[in-house]
C-alpha positions in Angstrom: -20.2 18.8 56.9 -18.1 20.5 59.8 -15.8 16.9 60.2 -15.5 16.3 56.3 -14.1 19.7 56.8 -11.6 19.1 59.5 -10.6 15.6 58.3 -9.4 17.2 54.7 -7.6 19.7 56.9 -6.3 16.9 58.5 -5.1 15.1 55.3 -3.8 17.9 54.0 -1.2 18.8 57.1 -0.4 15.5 56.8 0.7 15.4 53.0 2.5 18.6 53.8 4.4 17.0 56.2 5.5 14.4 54.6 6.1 16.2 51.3 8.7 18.8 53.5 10.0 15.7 55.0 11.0 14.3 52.0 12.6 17.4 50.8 14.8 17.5 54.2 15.6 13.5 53.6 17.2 14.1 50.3 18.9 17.8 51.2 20.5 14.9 54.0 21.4 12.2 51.9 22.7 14.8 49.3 24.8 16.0 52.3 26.0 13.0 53.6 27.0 12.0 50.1 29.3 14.9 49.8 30.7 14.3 52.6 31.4 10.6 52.2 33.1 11.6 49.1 34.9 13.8 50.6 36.1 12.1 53.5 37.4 8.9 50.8 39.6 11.6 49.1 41.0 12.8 51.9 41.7 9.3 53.5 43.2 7.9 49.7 45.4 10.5 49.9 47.0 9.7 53.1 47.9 6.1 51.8 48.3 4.9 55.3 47.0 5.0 58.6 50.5 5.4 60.2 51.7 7.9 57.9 55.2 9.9 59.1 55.7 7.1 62.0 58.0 4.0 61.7 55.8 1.6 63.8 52.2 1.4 65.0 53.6 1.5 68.6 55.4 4.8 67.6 52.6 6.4 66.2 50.4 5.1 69.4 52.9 6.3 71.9 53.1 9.8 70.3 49.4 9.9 70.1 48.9 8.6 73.7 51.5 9.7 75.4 52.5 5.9 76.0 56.0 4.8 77.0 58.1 3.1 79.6 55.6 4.6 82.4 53.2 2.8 80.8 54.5 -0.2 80.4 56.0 -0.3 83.6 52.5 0.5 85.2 50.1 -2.6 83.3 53.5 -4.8 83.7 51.8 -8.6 85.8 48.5 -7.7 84.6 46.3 -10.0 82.5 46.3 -9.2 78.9 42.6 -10.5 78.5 40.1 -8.5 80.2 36.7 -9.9 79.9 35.5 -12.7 78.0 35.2 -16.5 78.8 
């Protein structure tokens, strides 16, 4: 009798932990669905990645701090690095 005993305990935890499990899953994918929505509205309402620069090289230079340093520093270097 003792191991029917402990094997319904056993079944039991189990279908508890699944059963709080699932409860966490869909609090998550609840979550991540707000915040998917969220993150489309906010990027559909900038209309553009390069939004208040001219130029993608603008925008990169005053995000990187790129310029003529930079150039002059990768200037007689190979543009492909890697590959075949």
């Amino acid at each position: 009798m003792e191991k029917i005993n402990i094997l319904t305990i056993l079944v039991a935890v189990v279908l508890l932990v699944v059963v709080v499990q699932t409860f966490q899953l869909t609090l998550i994918s609840q979550q991540k669905a707000s915040t998917t929505g969220l993150a489309i509205a906010a990027q559909a309402s900038n209309s553009g990645a390069n939004q208040g620069f001219s130029s993608q090289e603008e925008m990169m230079q005053a995000h990187h701090g790129g310029g003529s340093g930079a150039q002059q520093a990768t200037q007689g270097l190979p543009n492909m690095v890697g590959g075949c």
